[in-house]
Biopython code that builds the backbone (N, CA, C, O; Angstrom):
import numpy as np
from Bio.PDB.StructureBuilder import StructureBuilder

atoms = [
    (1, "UNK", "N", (-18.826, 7.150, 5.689)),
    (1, "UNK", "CA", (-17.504, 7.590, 5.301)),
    (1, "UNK", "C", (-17.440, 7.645, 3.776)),
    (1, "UNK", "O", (-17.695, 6.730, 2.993)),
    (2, "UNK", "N", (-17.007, 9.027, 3.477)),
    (2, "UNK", "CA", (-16.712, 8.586, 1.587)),
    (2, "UNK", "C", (-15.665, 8.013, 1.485)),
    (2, "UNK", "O", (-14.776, 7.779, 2.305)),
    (3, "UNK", "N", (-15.835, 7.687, 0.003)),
    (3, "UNK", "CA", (-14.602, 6.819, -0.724)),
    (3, "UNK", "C", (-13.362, 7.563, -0.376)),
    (3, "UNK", "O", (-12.264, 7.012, -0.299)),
    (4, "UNK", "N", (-13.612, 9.117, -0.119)),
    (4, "UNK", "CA", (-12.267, 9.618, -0.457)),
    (4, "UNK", "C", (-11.764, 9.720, 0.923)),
    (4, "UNK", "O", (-10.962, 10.613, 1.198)),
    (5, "UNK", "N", (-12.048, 9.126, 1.555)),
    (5, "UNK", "CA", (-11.427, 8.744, 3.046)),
    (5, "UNK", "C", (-11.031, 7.116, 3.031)),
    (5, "UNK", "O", (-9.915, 6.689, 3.331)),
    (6, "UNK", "N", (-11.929, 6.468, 2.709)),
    (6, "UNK", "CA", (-11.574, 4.844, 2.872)),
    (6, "UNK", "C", (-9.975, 4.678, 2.759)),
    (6, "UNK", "O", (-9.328, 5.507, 2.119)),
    (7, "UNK", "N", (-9.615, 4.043, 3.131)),
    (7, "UNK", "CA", (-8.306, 3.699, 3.322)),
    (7, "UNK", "C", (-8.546, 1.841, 2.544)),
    (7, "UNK", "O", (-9.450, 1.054, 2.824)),
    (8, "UNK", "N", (-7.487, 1.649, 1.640)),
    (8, "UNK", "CA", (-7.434, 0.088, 1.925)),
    (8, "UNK", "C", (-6.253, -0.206, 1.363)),
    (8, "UNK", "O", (-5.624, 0.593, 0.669)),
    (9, "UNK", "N", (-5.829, -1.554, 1.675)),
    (9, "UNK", "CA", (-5.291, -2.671, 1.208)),
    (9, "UNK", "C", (-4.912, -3.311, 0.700)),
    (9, "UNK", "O", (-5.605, -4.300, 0.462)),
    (10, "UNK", "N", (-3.234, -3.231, 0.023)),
    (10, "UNK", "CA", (-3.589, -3.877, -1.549)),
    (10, "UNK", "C", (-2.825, -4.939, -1.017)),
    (10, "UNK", "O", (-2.495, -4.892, 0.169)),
    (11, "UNK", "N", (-2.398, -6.183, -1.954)),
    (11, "UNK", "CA", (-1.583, -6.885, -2.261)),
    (11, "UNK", "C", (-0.781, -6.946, -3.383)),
    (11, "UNK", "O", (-1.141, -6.485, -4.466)),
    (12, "UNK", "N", (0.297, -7.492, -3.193)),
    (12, "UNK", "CA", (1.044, -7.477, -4.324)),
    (12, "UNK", "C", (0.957, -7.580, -5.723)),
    (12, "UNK", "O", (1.371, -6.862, -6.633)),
    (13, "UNK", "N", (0.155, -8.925, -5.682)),
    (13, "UNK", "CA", (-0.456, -8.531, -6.737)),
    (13, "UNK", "C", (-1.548, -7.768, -7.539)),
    (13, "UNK", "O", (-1.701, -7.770, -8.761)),
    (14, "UNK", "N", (-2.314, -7.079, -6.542)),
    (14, "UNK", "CA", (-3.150, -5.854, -6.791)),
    (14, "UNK", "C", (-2.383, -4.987, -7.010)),
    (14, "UNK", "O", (-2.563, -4.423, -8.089)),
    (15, "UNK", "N", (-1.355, -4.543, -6.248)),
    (15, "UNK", "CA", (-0.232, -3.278, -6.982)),
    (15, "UNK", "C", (-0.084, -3.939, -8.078)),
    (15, "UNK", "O", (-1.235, -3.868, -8.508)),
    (16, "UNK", "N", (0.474, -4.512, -8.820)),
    (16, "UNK", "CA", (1.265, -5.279, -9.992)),
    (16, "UNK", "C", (-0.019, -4.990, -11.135)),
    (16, "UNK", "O", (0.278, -4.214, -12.044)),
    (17, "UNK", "N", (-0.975, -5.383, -11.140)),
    (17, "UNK", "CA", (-2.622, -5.074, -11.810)),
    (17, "UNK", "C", (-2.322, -3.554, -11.893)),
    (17, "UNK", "O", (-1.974, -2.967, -12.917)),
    (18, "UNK", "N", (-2.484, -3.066, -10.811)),
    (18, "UNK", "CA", (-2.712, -1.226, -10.926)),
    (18, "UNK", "C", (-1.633, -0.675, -11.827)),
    (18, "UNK", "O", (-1.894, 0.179, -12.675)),
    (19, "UNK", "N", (-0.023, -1.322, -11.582)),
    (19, "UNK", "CA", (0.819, -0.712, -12.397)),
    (19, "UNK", "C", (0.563, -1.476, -13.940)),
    (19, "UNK", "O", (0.436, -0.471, -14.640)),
    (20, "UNK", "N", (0.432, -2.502, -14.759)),
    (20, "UNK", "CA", (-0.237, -2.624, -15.174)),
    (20, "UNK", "C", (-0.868, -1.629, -16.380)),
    (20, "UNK", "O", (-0.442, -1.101, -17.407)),
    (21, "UNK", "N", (-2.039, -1.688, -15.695)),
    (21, "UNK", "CA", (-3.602, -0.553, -15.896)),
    (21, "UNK", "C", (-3.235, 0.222, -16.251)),
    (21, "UNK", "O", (-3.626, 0.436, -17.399)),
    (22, "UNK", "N", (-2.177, 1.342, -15.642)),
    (22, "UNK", "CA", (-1.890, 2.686, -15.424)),
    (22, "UNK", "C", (-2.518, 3.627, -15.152)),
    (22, "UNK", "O", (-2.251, 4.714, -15.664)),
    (23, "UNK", "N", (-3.723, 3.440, -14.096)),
    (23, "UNK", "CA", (-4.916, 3.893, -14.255)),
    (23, "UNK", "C", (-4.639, 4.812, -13.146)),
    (23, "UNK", "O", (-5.088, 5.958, -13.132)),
    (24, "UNK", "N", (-3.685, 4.175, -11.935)),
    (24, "UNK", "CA", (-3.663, 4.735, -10.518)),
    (24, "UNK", "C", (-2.325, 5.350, -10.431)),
    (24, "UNK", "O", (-1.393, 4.643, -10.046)),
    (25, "UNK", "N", (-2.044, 7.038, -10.858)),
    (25, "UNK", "CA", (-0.415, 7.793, -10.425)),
    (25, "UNK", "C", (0.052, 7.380, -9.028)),
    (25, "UNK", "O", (-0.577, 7.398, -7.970)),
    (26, "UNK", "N", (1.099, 7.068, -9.241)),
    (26, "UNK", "CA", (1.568, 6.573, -8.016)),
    (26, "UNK", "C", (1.911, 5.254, -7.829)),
    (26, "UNK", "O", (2.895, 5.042, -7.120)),
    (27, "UNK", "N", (1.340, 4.348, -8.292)),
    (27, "UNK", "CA", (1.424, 3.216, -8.526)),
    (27, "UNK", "C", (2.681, 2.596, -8.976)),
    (27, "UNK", "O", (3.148, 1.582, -8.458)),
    (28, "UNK", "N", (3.040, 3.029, -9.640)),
    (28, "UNK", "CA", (4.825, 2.171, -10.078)),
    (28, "UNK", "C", (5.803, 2.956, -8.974)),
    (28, "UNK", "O", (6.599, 2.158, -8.479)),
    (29, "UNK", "N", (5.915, 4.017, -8.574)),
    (29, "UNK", "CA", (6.574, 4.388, -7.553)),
    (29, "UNK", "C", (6.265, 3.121, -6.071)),
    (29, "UNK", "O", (7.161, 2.474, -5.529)),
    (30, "UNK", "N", (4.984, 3.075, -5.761)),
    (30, "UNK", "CA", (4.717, 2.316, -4.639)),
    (30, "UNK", "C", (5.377, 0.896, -5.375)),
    (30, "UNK", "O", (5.975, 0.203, -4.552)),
    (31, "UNK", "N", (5.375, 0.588, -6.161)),
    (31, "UNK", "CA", (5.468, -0.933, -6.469)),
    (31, "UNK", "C", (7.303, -1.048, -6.641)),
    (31, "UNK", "O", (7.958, -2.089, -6.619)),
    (32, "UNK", "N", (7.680, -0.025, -6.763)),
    (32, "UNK", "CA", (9.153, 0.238, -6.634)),
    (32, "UNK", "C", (9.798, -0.018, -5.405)),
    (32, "UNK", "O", (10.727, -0.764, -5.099)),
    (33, "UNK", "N", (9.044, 0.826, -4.726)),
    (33, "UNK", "CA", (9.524, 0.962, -2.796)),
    (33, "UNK", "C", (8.641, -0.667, -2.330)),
    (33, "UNK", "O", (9.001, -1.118, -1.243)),
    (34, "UNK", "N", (8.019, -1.141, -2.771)),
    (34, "UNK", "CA", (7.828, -2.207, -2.185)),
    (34, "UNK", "C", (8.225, -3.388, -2.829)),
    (34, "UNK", "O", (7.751, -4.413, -2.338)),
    (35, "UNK", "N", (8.989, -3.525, -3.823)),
    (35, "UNK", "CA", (10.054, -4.287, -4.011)),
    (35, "UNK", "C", (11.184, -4.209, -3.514)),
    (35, "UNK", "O", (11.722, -5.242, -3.116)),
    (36, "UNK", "N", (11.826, -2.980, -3.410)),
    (36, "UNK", "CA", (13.272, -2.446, -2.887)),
    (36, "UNK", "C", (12.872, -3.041, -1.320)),
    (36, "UNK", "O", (13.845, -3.608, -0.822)),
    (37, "UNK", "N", (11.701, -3.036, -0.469)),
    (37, "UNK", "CA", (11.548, -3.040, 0.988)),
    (37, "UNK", "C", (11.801, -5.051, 1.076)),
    (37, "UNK", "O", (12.366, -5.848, 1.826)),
    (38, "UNK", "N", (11.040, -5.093, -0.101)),
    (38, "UNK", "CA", (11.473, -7.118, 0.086)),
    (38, "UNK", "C", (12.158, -7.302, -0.358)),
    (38, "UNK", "O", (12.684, -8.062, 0.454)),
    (39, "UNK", "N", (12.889, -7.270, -1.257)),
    (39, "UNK", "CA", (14.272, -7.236, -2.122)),
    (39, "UNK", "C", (15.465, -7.265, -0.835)),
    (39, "UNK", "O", (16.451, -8.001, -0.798)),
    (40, "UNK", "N", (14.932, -5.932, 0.493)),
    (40, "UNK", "CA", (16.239, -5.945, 1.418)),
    (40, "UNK", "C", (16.163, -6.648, 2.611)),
    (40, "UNK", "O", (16.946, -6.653, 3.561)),
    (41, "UNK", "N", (14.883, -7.376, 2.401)),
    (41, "UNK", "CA", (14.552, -8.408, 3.744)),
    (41, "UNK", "C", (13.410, -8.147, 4.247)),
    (41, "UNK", "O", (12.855, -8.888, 5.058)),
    (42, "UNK", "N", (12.880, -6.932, 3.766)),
    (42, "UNK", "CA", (12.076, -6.146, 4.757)),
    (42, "UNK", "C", (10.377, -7.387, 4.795)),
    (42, "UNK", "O", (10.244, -8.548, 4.410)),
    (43, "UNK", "N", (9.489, -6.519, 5.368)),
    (43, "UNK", "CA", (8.095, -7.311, 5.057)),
    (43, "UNK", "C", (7.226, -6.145, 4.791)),
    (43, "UNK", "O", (6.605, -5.636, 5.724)),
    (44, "UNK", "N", (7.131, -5.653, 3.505)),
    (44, "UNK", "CA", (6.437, -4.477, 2.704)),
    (44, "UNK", "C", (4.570, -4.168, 3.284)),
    (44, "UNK", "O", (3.967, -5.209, 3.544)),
    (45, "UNK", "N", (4.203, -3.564, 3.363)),
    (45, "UNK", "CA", (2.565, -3.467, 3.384)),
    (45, "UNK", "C", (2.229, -2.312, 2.456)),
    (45, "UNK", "O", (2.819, -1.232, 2.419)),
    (46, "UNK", "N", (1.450, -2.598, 1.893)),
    (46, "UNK", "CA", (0.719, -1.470, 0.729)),
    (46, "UNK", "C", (-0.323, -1.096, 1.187)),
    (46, "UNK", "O", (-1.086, -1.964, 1.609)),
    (47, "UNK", "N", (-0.751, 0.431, 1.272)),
    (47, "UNK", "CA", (-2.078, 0.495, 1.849)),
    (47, "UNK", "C", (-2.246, 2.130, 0.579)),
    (47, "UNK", "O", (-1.385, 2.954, 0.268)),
    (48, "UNK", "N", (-3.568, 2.029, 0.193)),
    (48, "UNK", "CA", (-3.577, 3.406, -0.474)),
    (48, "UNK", "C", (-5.398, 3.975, -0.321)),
    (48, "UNK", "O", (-6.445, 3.328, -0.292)),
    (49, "UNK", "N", (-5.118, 5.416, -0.253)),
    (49, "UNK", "CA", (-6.295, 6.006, -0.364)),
    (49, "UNK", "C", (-6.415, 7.327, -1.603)),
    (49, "UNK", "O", (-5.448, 7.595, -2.318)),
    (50, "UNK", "N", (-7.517, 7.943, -1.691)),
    (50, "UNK", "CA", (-7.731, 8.499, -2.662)),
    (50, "UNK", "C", (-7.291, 9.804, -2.114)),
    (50, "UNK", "O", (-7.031, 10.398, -3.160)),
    (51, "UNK", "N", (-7.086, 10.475, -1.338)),
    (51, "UNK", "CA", (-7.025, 11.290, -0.900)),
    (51, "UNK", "C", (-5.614, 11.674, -0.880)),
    (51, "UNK", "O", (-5.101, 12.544, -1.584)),
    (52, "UNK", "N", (-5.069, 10.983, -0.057)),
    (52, "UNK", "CA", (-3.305, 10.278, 0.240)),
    (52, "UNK", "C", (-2.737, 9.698, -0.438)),
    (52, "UNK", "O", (-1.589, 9.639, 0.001)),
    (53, "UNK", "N", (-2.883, 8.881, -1.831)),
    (53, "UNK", "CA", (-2.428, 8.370, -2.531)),
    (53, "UNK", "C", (-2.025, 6.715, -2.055)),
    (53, "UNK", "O", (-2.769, 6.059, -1.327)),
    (54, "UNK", "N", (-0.802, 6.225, -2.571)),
    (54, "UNK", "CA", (-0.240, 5.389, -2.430)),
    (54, "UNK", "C", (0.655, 5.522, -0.672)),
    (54, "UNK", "O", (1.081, 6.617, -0.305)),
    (55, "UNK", "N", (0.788, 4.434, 0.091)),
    (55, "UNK", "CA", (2.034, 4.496, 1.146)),
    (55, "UNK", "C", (2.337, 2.579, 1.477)),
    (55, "UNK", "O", (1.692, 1.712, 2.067)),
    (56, "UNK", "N", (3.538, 2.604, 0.793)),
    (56, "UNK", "CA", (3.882, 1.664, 1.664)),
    (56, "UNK", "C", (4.814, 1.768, 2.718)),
    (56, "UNK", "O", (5.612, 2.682, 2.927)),
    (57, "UNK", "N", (4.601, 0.585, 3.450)),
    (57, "UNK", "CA", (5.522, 0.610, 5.019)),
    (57, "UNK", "C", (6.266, -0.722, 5.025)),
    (57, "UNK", "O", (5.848, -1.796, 4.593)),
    (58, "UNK", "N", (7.511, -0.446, 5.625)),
    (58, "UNK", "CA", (8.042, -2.199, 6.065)),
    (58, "UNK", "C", (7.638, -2.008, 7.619)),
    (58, "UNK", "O", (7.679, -1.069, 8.412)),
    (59, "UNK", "N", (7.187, -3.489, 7.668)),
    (59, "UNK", "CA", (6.878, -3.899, 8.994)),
    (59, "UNK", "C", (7.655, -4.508, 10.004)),
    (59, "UNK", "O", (7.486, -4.945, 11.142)),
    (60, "UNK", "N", (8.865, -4.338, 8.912)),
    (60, "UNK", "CA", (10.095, -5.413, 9.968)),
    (60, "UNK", "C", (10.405, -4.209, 10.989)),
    (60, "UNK", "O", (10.678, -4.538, 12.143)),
    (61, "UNK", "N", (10.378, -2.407, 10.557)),
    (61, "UNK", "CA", (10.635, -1.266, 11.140)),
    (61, "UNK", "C", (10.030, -1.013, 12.421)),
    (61, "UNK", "O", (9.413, -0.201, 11.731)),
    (62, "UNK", "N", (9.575, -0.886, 13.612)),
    (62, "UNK", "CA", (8.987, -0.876, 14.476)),
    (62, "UNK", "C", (8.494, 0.396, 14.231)),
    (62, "UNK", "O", (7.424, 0.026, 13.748)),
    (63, "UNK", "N", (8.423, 1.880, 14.176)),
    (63, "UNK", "CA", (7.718, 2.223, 13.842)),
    (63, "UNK", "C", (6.769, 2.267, 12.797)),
    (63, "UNK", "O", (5.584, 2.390, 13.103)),
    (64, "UNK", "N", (7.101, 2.186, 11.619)),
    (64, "UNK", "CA", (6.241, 1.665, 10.431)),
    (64, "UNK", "C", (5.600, 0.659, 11.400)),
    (64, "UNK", "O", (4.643, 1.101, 12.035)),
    (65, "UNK", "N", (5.953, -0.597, 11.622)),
    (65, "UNK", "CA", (4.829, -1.687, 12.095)),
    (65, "UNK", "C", (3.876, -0.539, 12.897)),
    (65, "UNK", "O", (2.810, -0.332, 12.317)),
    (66, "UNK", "N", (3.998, -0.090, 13.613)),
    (66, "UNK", "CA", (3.091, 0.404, 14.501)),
    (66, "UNK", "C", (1.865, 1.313, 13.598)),
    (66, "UNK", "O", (0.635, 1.320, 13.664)),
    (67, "UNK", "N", (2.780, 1.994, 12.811)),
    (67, "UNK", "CA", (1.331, 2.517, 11.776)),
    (67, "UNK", "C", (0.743, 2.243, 10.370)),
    (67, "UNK", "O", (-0.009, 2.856, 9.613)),
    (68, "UNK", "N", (1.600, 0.710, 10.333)),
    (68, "UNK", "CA", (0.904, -0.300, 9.510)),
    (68, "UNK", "C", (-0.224, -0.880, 10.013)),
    (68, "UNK", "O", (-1.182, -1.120, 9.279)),
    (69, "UNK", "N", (-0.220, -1.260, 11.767)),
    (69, "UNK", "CA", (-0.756, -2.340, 12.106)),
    (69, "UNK", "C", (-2.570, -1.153, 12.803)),
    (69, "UNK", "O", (-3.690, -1.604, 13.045)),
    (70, "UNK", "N", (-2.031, 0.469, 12.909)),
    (70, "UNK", "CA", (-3.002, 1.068, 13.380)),
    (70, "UNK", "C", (-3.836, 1.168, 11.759)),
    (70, "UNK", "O", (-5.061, 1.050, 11.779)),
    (71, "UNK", "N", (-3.046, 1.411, 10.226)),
    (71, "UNK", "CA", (-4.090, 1.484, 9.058)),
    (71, "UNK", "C", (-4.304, 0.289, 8.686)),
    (71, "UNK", "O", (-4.959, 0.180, 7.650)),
    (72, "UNK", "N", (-3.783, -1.168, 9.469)),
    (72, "UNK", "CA", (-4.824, -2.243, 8.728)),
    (72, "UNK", "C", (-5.890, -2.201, 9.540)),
    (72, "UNK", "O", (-6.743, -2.712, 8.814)),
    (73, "UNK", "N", (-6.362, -1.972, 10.431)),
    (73, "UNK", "CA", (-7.283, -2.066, 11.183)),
    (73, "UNK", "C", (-8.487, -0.794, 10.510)),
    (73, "UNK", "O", (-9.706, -0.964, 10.488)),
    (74, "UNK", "N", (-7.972, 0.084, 10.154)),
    (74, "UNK", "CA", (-9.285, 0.774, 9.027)),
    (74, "UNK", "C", (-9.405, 0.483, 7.645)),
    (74, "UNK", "O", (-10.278, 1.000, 6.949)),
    (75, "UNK", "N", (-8.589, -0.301, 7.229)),
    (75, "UNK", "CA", (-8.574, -0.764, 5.598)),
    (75, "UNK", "C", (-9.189, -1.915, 5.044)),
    (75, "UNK", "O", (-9.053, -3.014, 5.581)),
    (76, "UNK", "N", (-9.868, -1.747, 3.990)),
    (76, "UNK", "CA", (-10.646, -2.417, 3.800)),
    (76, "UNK", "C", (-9.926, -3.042, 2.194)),
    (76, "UNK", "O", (-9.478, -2.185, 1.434)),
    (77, "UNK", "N", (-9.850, -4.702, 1.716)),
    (77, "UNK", "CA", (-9.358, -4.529, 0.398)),
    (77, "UNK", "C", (-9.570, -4.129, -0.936)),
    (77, "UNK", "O", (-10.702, -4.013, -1.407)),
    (78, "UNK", "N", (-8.559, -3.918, -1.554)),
    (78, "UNK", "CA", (-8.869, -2.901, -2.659)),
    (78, "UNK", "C", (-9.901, -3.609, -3.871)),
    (78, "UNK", "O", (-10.096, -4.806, -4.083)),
    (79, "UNK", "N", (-10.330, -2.718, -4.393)),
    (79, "UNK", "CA", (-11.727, -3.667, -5.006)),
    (79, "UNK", "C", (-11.011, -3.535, -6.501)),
    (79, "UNK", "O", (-10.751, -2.469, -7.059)),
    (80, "UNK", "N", (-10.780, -4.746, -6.971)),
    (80, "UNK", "CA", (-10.427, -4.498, -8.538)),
    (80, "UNK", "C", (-11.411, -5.159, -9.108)),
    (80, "UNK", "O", (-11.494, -5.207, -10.335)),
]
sb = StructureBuilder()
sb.init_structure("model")
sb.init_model(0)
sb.init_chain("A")
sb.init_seg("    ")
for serial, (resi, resn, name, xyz) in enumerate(atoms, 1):
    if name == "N":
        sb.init_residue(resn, " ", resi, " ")
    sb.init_atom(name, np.array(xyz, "f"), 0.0, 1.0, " ", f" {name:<3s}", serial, name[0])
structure = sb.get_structure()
């Protein structure tokens, strides 16, 4: 699989590093929506690829959970 398929994983504080950096577009937008998602109770997941960019999901959502829980299962964590 190339890189530009891999899918992975960040954590919070790996977003927070990336925005940061400024290395990765997209990045302060995702770190926006995944504050606003815990900020409202929610339980945020960050997942980004090169291809697709940035997506986060709240998991408290039942659909989001459902295609949070199908891209953690191909994501691998983000390598800083």
């Amino acid at each position: 699989m190339s890189n530009h398929k891999q899918l992975y994983f960040l954590t919070e504080d790996v977003l927070w590093r990336l925005v940061g950096q400024g290395t990765h577009p997209g990045a302060q937008q995702a770190d926006d929506r995944f504050r606003a998602i815990k900020a409202a109770g929610g339980a945020p997941q960050c997942f980004y690829s090169e291809f697709n960019g940035f997506s986060v999901l709240d998991e408290n959502d039942p659909e989001q959970m459902r295609r949070s829980i199908s891209m953690e299962q191909r994501a691998k964590p983000f390598p800083i």
